[in-house]
SELORO-936707 format. One record per residue (C-alpha): residue in one letter; x, y negated, z negated. Coordinates in nm, 2 decimals. Layout:
<vovexs>
<vovex><type>A</type><xx>X</xx><yy>Y</yy><zz>Z</zz></vovex>
...
</vovexs>
This chain:
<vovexs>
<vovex><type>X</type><xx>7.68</xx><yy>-24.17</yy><zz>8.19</zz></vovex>
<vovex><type>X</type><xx>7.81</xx><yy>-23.96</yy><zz>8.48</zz></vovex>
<vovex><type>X</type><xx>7.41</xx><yy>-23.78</yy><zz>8.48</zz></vovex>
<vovex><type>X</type><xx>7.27</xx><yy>-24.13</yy><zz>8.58</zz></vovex>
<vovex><type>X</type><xx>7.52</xx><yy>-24.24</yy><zz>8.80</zz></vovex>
<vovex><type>X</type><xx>7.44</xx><yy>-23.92</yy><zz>8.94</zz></vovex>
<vovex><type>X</type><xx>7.07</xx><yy>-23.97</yy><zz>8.92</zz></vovex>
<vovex><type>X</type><xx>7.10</xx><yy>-24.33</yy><zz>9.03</zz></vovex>
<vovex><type>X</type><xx>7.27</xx><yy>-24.22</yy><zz>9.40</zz></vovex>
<vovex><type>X</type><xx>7.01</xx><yy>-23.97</yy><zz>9.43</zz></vovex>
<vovex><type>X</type><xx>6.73</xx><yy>-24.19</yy><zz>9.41</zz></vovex>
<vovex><type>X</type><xx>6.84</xx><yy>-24.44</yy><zz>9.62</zz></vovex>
<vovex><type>X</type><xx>6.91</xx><yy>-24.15</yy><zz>9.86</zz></vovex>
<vovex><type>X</type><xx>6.58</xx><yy>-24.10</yy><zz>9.82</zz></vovex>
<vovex><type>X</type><xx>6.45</xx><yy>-24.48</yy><zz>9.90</zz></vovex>
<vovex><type>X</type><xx>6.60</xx><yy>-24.42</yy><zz>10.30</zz></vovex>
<vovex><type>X</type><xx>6.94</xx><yy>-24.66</yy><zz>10.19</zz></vovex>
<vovex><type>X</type><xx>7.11</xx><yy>-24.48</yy><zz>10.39</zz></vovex>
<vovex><type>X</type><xx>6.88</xx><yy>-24.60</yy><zz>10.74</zz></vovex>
<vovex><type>X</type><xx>7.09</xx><yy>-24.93</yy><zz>10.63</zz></vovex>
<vovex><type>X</type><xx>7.44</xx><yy>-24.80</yy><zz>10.66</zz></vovex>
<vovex><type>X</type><xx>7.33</xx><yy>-24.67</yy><zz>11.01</zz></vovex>
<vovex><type>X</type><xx>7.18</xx><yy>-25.00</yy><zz>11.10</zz></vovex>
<vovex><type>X</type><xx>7.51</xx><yy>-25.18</yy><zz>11.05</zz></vovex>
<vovex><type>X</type><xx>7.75</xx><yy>-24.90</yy><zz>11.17</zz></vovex>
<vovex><type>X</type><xx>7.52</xx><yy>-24.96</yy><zz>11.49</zz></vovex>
<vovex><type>X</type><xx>7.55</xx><yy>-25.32</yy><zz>11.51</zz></vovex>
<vovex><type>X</type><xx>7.89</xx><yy>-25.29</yy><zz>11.47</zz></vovex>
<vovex><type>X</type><xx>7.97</xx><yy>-25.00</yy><zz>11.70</zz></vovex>
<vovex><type>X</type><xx>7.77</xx><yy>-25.25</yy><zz>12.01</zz></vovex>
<vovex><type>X</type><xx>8.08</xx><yy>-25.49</yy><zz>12.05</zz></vovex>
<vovex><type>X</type><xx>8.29</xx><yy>-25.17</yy><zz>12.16</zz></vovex>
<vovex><type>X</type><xx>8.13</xx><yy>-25.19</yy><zz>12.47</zz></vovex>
<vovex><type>X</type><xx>8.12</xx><yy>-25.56</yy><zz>12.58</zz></vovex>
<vovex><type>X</type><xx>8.32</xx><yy>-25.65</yy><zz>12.89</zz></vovex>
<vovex><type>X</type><xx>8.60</xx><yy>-25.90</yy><zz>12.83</zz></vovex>
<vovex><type>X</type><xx>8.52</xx><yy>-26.26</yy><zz>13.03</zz></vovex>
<vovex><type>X</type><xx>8.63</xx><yy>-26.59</yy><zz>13.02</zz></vovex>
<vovex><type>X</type><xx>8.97</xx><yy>-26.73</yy><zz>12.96</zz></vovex>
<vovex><type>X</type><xx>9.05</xx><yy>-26.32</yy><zz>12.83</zz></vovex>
<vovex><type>X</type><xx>9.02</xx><yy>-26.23</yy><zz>13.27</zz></vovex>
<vovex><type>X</type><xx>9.33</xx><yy>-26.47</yy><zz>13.28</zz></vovex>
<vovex><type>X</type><xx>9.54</xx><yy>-26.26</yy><zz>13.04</zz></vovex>
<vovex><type>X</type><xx>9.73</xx><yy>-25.92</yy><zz>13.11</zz></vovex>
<vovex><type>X</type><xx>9.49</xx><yy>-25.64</yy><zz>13.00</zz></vovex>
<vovex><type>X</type><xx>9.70</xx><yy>-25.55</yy><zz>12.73</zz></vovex>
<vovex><type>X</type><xx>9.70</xx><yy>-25.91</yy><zz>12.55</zz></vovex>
<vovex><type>X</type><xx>9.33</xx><yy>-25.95</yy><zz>12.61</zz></vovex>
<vovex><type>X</type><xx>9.22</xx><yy>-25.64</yy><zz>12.44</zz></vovex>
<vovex><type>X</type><xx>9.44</xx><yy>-25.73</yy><zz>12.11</zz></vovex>
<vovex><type>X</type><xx>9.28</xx><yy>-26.09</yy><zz>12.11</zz></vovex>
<vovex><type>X</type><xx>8.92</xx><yy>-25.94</yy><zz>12.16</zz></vovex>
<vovex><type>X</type><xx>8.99</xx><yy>-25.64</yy><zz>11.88</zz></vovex>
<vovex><type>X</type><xx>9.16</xx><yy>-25.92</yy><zz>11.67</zz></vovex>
<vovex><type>X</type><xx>8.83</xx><yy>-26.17</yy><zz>11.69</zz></vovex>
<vovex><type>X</type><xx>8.64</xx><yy>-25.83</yy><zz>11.66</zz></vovex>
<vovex><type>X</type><xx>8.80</xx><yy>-25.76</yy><zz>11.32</zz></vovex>
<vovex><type>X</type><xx>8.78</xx><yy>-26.05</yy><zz>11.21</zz></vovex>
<vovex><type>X</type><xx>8.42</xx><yy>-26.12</yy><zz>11.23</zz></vovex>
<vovex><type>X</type><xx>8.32</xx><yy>-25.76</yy><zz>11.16</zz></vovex>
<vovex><type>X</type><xx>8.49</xx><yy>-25.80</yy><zz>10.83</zz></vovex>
<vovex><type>X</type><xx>8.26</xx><yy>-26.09</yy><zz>10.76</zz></vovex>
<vovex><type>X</type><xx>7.94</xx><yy>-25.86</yy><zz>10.84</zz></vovex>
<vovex><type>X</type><xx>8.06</xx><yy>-25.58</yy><zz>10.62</zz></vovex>
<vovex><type>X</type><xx>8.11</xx><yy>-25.87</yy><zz>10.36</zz></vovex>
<vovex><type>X</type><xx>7.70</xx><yy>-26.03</yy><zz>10.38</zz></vovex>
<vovex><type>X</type><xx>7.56</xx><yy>-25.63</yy><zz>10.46</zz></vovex>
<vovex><type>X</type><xx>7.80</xx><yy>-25.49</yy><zz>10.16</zz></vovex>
<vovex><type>X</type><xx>7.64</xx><yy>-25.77</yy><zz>9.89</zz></vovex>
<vovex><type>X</type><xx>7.29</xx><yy>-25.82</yy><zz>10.02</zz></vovex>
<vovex><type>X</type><xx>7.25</xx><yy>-25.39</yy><zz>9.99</zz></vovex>
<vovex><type>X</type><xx>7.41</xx><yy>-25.43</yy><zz>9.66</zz></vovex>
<vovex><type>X</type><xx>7.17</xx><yy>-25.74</yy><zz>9.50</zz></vovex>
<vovex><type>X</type><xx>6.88</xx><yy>-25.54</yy><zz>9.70</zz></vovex>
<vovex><type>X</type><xx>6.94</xx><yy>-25.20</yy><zz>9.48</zz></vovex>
<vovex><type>X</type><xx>7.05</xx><yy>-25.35</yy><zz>9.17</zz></vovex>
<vovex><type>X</type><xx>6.78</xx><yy>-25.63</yy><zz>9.13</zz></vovex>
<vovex><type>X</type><xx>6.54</xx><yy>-25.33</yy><zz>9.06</zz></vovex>
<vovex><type>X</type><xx>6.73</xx><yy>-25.10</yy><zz>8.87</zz></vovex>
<vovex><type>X</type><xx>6.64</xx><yy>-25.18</yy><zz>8.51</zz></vovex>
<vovex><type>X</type><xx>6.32</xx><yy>-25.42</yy><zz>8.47</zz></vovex>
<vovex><type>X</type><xx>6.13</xx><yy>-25.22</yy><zz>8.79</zz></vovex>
<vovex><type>X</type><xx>6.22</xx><yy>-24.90</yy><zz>8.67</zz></vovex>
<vovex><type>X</type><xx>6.08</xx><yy>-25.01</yy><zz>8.31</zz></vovex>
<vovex><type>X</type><xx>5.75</xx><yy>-25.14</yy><zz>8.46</zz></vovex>
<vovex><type>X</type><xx>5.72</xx><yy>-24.79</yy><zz>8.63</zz></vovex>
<vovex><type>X</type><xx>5.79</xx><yy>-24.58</yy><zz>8.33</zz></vovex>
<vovex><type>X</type><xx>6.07</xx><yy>-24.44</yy><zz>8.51</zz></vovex>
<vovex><type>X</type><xx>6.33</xx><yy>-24.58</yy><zz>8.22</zz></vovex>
<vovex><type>X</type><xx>6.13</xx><yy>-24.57</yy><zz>7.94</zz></vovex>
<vovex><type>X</type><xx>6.12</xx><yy>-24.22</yy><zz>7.90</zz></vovex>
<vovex><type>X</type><xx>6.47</xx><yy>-24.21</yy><zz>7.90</zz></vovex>
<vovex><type>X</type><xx>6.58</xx><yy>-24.49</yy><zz>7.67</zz></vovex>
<vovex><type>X</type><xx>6.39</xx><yy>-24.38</yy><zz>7.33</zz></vovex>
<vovex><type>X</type><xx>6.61</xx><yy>-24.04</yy><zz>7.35</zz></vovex>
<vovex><type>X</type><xx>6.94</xx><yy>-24.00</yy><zz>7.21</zz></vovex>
<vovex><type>X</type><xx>7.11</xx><yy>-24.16</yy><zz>7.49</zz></vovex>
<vovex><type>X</type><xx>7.29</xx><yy>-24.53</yy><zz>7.42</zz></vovex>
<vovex><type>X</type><xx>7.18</xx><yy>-24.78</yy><zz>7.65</zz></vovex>
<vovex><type>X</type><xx>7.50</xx><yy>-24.83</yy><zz>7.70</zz></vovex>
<vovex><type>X</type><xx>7.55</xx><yy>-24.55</yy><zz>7.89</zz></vovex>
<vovex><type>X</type><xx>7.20</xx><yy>-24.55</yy><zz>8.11</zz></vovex>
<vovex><type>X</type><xx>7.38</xx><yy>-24.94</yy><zz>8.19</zz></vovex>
<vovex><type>X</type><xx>7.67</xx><yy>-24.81</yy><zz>8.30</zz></vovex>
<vovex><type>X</type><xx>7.55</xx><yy>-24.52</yy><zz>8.46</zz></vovex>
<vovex><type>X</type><xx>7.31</xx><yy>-24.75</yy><zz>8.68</zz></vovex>
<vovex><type>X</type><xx>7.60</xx><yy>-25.00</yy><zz>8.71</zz></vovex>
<vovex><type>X</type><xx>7.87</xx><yy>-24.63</yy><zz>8.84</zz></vovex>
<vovex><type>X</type><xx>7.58</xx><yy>-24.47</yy><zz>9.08</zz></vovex>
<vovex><type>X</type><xx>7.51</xx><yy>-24.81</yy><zz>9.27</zz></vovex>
<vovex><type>X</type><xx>7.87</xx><yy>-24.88</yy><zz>9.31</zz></vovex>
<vovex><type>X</type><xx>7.90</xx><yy>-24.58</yy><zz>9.46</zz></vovex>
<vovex><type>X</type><xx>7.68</xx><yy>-24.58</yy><zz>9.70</zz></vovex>
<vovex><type>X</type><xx>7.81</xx><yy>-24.93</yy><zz>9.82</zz></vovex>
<vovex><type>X</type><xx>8.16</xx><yy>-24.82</yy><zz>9.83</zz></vovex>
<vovex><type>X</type><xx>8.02</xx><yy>-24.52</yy><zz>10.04</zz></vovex>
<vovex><type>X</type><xx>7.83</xx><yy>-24.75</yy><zz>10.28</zz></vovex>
<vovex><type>X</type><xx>8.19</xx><yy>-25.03</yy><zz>10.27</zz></vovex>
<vovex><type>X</type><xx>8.39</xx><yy>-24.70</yy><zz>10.39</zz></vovex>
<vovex><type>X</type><xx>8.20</xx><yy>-24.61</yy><zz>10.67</zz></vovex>
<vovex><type>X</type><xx>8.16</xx><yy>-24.91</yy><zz>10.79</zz></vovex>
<vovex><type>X</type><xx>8.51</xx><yy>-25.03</yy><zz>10.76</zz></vovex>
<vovex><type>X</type><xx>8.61</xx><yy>-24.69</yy><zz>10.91</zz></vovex>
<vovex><type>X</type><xx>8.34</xx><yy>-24.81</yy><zz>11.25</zz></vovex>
<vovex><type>X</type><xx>8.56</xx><yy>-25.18</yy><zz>11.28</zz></vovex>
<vovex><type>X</type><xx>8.89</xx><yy>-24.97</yy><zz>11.30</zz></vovex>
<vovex><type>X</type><xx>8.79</xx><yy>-24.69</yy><zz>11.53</zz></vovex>
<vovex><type>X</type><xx>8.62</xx><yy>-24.98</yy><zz>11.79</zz></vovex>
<vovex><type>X</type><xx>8.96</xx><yy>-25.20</yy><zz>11.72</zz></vovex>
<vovex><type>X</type><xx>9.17</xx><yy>-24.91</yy><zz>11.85</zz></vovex>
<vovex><type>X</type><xx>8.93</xx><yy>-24.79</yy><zz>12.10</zz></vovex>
<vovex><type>X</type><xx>8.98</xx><yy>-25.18</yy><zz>12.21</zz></vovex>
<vovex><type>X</type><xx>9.31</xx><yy>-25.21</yy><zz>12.17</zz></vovex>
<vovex><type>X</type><xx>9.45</xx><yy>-24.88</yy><zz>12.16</zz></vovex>
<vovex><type>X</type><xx>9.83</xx><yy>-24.98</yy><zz>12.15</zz></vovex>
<vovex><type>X</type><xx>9.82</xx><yy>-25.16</yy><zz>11.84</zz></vovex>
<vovex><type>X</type><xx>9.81</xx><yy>-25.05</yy><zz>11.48</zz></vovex>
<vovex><type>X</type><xx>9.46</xx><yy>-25.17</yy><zz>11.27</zz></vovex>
<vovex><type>X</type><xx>9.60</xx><yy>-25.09</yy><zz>10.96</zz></vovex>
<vovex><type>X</type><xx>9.50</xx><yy>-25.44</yy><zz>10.86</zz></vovex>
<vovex><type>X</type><xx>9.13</xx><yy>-25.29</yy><zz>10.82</zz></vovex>
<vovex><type>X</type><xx>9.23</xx><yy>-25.09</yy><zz>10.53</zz></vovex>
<vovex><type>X</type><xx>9.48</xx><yy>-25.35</yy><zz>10.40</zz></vovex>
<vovex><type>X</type><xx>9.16</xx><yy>-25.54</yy><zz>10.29</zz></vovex>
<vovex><type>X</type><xx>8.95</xx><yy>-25.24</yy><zz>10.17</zz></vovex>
<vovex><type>X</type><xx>9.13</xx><yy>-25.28</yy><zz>9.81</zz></vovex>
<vovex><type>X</type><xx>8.98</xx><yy>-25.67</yy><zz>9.79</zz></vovex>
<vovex><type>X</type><xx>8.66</xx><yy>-25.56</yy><zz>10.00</zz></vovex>
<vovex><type>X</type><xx>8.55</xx><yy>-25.38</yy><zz>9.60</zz></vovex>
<vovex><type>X</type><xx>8.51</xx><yy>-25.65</yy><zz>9.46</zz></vovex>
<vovex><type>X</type><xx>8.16</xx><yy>-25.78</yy><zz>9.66</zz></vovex>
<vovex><type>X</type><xx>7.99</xx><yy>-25.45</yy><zz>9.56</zz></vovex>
<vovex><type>X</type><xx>8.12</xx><yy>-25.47</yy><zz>9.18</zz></vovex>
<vovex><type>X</type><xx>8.03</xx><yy>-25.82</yy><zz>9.12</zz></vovex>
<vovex><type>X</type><xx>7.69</xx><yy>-25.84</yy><zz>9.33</zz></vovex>
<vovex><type>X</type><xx>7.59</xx><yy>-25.52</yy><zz>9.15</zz></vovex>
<vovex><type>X</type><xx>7.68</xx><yy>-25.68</yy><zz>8.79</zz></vovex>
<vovex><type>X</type><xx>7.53</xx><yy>-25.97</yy><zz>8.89</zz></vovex>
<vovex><type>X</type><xx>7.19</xx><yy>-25.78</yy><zz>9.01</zz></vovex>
<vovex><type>X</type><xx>7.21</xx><yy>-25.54</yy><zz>8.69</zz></vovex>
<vovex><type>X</type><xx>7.23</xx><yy>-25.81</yy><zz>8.48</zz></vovex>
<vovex><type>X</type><xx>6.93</xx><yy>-26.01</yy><zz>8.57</zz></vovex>
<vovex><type>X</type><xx>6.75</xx><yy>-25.68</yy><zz>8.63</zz></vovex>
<vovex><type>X</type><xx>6.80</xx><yy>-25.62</yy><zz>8.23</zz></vovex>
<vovex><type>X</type><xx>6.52</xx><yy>-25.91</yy><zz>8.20</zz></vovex>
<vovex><type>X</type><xx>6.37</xx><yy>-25.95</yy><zz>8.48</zz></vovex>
<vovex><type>X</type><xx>6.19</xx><yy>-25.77</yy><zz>8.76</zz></vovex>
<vovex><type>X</type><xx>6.31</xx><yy>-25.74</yy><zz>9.10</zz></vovex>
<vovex><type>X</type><xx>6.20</xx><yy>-26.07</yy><zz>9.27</zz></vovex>
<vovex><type>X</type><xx>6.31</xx><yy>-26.28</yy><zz>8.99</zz></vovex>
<vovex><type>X</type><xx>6.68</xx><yy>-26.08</yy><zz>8.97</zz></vovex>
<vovex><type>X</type><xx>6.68</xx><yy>-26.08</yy><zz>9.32</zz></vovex>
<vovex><type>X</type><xx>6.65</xx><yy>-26.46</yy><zz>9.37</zz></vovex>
<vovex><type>X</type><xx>6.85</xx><yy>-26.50</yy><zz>9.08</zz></vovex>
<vovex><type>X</type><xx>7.14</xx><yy>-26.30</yy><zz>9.27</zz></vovex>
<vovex><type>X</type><xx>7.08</xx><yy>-26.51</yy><zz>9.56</zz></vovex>
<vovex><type>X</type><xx>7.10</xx><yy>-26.82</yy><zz>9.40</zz></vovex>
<vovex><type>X</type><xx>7.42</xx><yy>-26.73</yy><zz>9.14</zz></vovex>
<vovex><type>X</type><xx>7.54</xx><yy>-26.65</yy><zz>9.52</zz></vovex>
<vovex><type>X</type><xx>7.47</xx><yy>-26.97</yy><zz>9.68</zz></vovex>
<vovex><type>X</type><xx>7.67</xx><yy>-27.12</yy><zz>9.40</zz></vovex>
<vovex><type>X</type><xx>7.98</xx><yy>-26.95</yy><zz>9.48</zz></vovex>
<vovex><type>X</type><xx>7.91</xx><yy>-27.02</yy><zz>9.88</zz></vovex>
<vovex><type>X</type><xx>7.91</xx><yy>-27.42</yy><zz>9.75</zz></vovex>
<vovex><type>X</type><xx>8.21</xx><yy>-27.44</yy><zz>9.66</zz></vovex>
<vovex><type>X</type><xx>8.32</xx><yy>-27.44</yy><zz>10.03</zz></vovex>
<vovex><type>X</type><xx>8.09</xx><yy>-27.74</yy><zz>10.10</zz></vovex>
<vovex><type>X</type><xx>8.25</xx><yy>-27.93</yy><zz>9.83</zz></vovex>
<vovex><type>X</type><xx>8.59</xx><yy>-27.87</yy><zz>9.94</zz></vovex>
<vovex><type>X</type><xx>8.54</xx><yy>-27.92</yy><zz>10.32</zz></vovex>
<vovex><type>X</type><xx>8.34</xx><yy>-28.27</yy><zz>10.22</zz></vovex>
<vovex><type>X</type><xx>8.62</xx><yy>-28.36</yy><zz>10.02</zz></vovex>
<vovex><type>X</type><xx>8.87</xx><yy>-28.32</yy><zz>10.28</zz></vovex>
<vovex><type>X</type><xx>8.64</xx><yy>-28.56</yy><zz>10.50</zz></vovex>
<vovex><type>X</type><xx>8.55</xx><yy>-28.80</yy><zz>10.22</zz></vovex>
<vovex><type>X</type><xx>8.81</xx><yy>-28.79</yy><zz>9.97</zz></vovex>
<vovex><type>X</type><xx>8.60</xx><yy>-28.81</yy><zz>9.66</zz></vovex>
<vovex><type>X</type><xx>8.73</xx><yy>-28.67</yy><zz>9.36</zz></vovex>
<vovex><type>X</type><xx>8.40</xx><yy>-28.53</yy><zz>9.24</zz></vovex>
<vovex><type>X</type><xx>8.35</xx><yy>-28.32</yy><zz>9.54</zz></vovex>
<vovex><type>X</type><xx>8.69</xx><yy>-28.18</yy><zz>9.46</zz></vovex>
<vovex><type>X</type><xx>8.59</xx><yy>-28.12</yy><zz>9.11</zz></vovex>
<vovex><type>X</type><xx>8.25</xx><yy>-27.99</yy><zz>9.22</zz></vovex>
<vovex><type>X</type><xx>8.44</xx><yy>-27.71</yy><zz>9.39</zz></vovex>
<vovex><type>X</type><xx>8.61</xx><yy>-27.62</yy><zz>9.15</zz></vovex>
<vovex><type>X</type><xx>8.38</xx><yy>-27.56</yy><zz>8.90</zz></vovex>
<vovex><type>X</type><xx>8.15</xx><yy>-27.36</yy><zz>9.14</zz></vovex>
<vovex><type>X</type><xx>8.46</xx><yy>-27.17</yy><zz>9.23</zz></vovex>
<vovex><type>X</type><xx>8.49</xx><yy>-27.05</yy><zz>8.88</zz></vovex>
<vovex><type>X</type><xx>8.14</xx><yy>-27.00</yy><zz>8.80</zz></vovex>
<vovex><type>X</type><xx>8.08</xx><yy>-26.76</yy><zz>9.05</zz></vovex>
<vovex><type>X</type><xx>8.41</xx><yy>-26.65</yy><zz>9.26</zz></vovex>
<vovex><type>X</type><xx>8.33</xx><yy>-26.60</yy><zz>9.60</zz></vovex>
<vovex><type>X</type><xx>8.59</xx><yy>-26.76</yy><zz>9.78</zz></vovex>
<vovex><type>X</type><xx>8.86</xx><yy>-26.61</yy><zz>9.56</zz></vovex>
<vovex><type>X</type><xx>8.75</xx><yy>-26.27</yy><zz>9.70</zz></vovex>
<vovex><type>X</type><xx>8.71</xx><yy>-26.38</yy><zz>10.09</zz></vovex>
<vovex><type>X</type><xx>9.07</xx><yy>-26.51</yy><zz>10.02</zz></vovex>
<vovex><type>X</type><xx>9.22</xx><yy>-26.22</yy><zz>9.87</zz></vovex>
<vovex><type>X</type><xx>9.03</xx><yy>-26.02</yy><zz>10.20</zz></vovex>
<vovex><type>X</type><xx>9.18</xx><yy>-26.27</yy><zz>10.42</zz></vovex>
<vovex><type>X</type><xx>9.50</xx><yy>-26.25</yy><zz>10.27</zz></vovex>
<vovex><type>X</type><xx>9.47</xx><yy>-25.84</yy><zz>10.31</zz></vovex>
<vovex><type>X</type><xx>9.37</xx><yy>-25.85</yy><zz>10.67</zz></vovex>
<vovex><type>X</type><xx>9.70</xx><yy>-26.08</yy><zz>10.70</zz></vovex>
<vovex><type>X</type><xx>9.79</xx><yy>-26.26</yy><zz>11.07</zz></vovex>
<vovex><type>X</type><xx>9.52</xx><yy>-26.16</yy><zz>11.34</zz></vovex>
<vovex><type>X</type><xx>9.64</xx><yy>-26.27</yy><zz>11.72</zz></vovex>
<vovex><type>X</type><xx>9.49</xx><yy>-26.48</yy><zz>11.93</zz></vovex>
<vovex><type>X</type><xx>9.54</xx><yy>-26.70</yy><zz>12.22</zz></vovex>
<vovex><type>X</type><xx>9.91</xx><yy>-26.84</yy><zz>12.24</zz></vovex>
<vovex><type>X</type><xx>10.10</xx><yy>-26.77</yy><zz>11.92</zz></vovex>
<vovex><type>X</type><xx>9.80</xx><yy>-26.88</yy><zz>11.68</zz></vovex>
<vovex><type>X</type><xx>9.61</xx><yy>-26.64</yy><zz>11.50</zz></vovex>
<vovex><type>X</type><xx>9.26</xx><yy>-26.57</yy><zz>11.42</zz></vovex>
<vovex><type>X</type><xx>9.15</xx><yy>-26.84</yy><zz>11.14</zz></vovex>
<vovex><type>X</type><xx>9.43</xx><yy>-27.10</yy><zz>11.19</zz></vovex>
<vovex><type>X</type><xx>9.14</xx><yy>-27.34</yy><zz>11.25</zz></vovex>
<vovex><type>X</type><xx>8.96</xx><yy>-27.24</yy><zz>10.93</zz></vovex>
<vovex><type>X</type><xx>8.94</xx><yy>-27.56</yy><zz>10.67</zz></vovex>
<vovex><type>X</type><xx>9.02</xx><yy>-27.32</yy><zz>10.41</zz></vovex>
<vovex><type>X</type><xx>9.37</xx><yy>-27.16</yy><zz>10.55</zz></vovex>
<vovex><type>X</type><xx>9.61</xx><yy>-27.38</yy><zz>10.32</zz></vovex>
<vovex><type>X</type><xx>9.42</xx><yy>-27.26</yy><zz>10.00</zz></vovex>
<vovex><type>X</type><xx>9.63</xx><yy>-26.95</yy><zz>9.87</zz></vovex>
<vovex><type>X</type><xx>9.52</xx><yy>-26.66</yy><zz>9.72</zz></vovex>
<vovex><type>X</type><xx>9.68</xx><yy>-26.63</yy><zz>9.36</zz></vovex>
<vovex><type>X</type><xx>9.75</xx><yy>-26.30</yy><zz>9.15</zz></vovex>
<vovex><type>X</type><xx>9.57</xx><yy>-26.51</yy><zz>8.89</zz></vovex>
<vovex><type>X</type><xx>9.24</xx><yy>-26.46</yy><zz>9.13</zz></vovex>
<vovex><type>X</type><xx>9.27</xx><yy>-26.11</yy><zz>9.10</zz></vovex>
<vovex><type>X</type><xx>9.26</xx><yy>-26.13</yy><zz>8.70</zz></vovex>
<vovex><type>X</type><xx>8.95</xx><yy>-26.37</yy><zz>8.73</zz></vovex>
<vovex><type>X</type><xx>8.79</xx><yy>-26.14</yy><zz>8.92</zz></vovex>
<vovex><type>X</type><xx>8.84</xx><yy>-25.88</yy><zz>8.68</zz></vovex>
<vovex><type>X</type><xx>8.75</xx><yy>-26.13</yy><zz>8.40</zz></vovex>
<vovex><type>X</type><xx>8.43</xx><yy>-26.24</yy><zz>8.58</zz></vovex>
<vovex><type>X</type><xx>8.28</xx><yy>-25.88</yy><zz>8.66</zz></vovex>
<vovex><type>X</type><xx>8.38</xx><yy>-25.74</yy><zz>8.27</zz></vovex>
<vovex><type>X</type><xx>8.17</xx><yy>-26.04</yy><zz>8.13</zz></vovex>
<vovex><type>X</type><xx>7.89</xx><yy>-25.98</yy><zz>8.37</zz></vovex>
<vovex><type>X</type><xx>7.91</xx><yy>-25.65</yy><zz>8.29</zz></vovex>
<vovex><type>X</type><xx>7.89</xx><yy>-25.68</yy><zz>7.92</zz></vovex>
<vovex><type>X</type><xx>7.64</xx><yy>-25.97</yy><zz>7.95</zz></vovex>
<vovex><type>X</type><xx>7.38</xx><yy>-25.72</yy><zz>8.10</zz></vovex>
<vovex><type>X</type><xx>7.45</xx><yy>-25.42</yy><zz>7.89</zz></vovex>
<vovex><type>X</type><xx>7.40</xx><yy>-25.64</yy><zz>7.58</zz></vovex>
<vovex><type>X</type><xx>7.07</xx><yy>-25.75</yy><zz>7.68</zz></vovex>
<vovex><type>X</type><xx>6.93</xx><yy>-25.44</yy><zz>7.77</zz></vovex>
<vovex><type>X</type><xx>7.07</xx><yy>-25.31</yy><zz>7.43</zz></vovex>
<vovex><type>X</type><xx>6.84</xx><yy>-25.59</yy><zz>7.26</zz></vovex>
<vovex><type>X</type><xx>6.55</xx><yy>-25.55</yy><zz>7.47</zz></vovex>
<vovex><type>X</type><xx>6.20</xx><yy>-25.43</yy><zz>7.31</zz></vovex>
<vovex><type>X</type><xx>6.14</xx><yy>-25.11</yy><zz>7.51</zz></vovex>
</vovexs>
């Protein structure tokens, strides 16, 4: 297992990943560097450079997010059916090595390599935060690391698992629309604040359950904890999501979720006609 996790990381070493963790560590290294204007000129230097490394944070943290699970559906979508169709797999499966373990090695050796590329860049957003605001601790950044996981382990179950039957536009779009799910359950509940109709709220729910994604932005919310901004409000106060709480029980669905996925894949491949 731990020989093609191993094999895994090097070759997507070997597809140039890696020019994507530069990309983003660029693109978030840029705001470092932009002046402060605006209503921030009225402020004493010291306040304005927390409120811009706060926003900064904040915002980063929803790059890393989209960057962290588009790199993870983009390796994982490919990882089983593409390698099949190349031959790259099939001389590997007939041996005396359980499927099993070639799953979860794929499944070890592209979380890795996503974790790598979530460390750096979270490491990027705290050094421009205190190069911004050098007076105040950013510990926040790391706070939300812990719930930052679970994007790379569930897009890279997700990805595997639609990878053990299909190739890697199919699992890809698959990804993205198992994705879009998740991302509706937001509409439904902002509509249903607006229209007050129970089946919106029900709607949300159920995408909510069938594929997580605001229980983790929650929980990485919830990590990254009060952010300042202007007055005595904080970064998000405005957010139509702020009175939803992030539950314990979130953290156990999450868990839940990516084990089923996890299996779900691993059972296919083990059925599949090699």
């Amino acid at each position: 297992m731990l020989t093609i996790a191993a094999l895994t990381l090097k070759e997507t070493l070997r597809r140039r990943a890696p020019f994507m963790t530069l990309l983003v560590a660029v693109l978030l290294i840029i705001p470092a560097f932009i002046p402060i204007t605006g209503r921030l000129k009225l402020l004493p230097p010291a306040e304005a450079n927390l409120i811009v490394s706060s926003l900064y944070t904040f915002l980063s943290v929803d790059i890393v997010k989209f960057f962290v699970s588009t790199l993870a559906i983009a390796l994982s979508a490919g990882a089983i059916s593409a390698e099949l169709e190349r031959g790259l797999l099939s001389s590997i499966l007939p041996k005396p090595i359980s499927r099993f373990s070639v799953y979860a090695g794929k499944w070890l050796g592209l979380f890795g390599f996503c974790v790598l590329n979530l460390m750096v860049w979270c490491a990027v957003i705290w050094a421009v935060a205190t190069f911004r605001s050098p007076d105040t601790s950013h510990r926040a950044v790391w706070d939300a690391v812990p719930y930052l996981l679970f994007y790379p382990a569930i897009f890279v179950s997700v990805g595997l698992t639609y990878s053990s039957f299909a190739g890697f536009g199919l699992a890809a779009g698959l990804s993205i629309i198992t994705a879009g799910v998740g991302w509706s359950e937001g509409i439904f509940y902002v509509l249903n604040q607006r229209l007050d109709v129970q089946v919106l709220g029900t709607l949300s729910t159920v995408a909510g359950y069938l594929f997580p994604l605001g229980r983790m932005s929650r929980w990485v919310s919830k990590g990254l904890g009060a952010l300042p901004s202007f007055g005595d409000a904080s970064v998000g106060d405005r957010s139509p999501f702020k009175d939803i709480a992030a539950l314990p029980a979130d953290l156990w669905y999450l868990v839940f979720f990516i084990a089923v996925v996890f299996s779900t894949g691993a059972v296919i491949l083990g059925r599949r006609d090699v």
